[in-house]
C-alpha positions in Angstrom: -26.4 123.3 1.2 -26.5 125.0 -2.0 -23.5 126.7 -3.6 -23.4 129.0 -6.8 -20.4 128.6 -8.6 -19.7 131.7 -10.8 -17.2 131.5 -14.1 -16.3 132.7 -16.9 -16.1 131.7 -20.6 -15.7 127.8 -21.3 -13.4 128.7 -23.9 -11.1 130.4 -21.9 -11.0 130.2 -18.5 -8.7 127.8 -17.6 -9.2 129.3 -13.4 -12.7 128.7 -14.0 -12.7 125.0 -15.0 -10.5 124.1 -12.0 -13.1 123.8 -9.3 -16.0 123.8 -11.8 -14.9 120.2 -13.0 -13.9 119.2 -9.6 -17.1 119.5 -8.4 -19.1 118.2 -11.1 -16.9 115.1 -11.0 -17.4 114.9 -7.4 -21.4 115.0 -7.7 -21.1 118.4 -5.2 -24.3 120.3 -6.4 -24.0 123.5 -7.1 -26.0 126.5 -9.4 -24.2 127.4 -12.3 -23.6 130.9 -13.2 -21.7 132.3 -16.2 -20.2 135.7 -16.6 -18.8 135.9 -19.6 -15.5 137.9 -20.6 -16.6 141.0 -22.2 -13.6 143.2 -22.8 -9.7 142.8 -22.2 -10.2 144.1 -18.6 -13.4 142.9 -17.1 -12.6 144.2 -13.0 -15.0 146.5 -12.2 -18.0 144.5 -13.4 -16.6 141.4 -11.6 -15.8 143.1 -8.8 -19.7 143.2 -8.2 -19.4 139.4 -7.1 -16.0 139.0 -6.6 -13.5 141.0 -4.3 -10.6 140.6 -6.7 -12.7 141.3 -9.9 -12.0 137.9 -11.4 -13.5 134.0 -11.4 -14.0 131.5 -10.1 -16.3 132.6 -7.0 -18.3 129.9 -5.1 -21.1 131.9 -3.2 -22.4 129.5 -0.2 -25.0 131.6 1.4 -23.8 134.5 2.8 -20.3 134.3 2.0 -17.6 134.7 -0.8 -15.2 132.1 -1.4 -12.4 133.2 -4.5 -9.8 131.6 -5.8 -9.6 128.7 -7.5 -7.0 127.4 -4.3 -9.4 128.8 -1.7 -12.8 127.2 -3.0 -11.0 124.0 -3.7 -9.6 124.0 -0.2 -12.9 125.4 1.1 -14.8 122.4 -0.7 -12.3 119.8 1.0 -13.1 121.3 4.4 -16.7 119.9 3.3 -16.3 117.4 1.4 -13.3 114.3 2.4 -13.3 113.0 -1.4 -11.8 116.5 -2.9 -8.5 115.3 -1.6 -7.2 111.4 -1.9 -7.4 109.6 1.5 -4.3 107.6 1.2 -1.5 109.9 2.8 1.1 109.7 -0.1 -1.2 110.1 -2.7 -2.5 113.2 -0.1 0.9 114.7 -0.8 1.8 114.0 -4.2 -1.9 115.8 -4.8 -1.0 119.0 -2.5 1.9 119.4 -3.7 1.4 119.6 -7.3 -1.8 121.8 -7.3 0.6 124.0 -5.2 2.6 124.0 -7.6 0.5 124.7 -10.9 -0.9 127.6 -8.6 1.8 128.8 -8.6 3.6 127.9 -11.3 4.1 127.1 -15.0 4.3 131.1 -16.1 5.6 130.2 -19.7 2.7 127.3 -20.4 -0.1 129.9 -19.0 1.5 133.0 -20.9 2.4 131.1 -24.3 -0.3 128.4 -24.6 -3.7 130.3 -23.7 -6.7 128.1 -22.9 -8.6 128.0 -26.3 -10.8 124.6 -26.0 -12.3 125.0 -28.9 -9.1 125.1 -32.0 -5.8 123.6 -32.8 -3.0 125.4 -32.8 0.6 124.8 -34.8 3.2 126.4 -32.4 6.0 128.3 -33.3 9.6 127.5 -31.9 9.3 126.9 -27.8 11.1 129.5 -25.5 13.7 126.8 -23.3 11.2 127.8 -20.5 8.1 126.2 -22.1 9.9 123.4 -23.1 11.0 123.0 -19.2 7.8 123.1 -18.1 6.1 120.7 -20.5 9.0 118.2 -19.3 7.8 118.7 -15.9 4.1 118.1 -16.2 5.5 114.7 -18.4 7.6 114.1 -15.2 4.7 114.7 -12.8 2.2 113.1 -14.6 4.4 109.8 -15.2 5.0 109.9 -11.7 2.0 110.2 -10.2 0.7 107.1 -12.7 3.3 104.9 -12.0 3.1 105.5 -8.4 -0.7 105.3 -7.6 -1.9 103.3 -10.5 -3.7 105.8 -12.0 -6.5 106.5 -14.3 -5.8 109.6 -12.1 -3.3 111.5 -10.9 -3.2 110.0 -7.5 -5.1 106.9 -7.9 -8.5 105.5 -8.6 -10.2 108.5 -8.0 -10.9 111.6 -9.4 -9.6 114.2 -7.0 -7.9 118.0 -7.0 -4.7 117.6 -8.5 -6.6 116.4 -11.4 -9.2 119.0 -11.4 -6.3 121.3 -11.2 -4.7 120.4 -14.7 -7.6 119.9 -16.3 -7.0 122.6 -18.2 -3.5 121.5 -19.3 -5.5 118.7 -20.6 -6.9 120.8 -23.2 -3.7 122.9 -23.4 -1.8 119.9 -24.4 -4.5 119.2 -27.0 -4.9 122.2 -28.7 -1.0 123.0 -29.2 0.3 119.4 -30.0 2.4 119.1 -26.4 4.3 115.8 -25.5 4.0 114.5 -22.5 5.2 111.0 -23.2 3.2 108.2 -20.6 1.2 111.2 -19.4 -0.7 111.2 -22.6 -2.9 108.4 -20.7 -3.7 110.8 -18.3 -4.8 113.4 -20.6 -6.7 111.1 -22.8 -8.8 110.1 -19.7 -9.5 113.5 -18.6 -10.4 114.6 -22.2 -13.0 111.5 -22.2 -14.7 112.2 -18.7 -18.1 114.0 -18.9 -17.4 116.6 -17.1 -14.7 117.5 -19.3 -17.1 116.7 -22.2 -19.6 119.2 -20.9 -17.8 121.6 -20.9 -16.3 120.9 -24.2 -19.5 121.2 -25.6 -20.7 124.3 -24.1 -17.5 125.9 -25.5 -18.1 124.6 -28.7 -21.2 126.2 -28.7 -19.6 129.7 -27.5 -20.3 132.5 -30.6 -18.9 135.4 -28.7 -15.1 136.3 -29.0 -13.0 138.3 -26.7 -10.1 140.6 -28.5 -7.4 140.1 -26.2 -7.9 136.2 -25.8 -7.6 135.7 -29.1 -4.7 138.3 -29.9 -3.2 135.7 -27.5 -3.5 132.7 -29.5 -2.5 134.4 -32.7 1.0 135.4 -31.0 1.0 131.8 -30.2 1.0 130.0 -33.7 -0.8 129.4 -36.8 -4.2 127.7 -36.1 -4.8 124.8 -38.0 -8.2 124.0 -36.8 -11.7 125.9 -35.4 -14.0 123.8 -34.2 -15.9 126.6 -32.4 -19.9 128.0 -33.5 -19.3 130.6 -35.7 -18.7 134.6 -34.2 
């Protein structure tokens, strides 16, 4: 079984890192393929891999899996470690990659993925500030009641692959999340996560509309990125 996993920018794409960190935390082998964001609307030249013009797609042979829900729960049907085994940590994990799928509109349209800077944000709308209380709550919760390092448990599973990307979210802008900061400090450290760190370090091209996104959303204070 080989798959090709097909994403985006490192710098940007938060959908992409989802199951592209799940499975390289999970040792599930895979061909890497990058399509990089060329313009503010990139459909028509995604749509050549993708039906919904966008990433992630995980090719496995002859078919298409998209979405970053549907290959993760494609992967599961494949793999037994993408979700814990223990039943309430199994629910705990569902539910809250439900919900970020789902969810957390003012954290995705405020704080755009941008691995690679540090940004000084200006006043939070009483909807941001909501939602970085709830990923506090959540990831308290799930530390406290599985014992972490991760989410739910000892291992590495979806619901953390899922806010990975929060991970570097929380990073770039400054965000408190109180006990959950032991959480993100462990994802920031893994490899995978360090990989792809690095390969969006080393990222020269820029993409107008990403980055007319982080200028709405403060001041940065730091670039740690290669040079345009």
């Amino acid at each position: 079984m080989t798959y090709t996993l097909i994403t985006a920018n490192r710098n940007y794409s938060s959908w992409s890192l989802r199951p592209w960190v799940l499975m390289k935390a999970l040792a599930i082998p895979f061909e890497d393929e990058l399509e990089p964001f060329t313009m503010p609307v990139n459909y028509d030249a995604f749509r050549s891999f993708s039906p919904t013009g966008q990433v992630p797609a995980l090719i496995d042979e002859e078919r298409t899996v998209w979405d970053s829900l549907g290959i993760t729960l494609y992967l599961a049907d494949r793999h037994p470690t993408v979700w814990p085994k223990a039943p309430d940590a199994r629910a705990f994990a569902q539910s809250a990659v439900c919900e970020m799928h789902a969810g957390f509109s003012a954290l995705r349209n405020v704080c755009t993925m941008n691995v690679g800077v540090r940004v000084k944000l200006r006043p939070m709308s009483g909807a941001l500030v909501r939602e970085i209380h709830r990923l506090r709550e959540m990831f308290e919760e799930g530390l406290d009641r599985f014992g972490g390092p991760w989410l739910a448990g000892a291992e590495f599973t979806a619901i953390d692959a899922f806010y990975a990307p929060v991970a570097f979210r929380i990073r770039t802008y400054g965000l408190d999340v109180g006990g959950g900061q032991a959480w993100v400090d462990a994802m920031l450290a893994h490899p995978a996560m360090r990989q792809w760190e690095e390969e969006a370090l080393a990222e020269t091209w820029r993409e107008e509309s990403h980055e007319a996104e982080l200028a709405e959303a403060g001041a940065i204070i730091a670039d740690y990125r290669a040079p345009a």
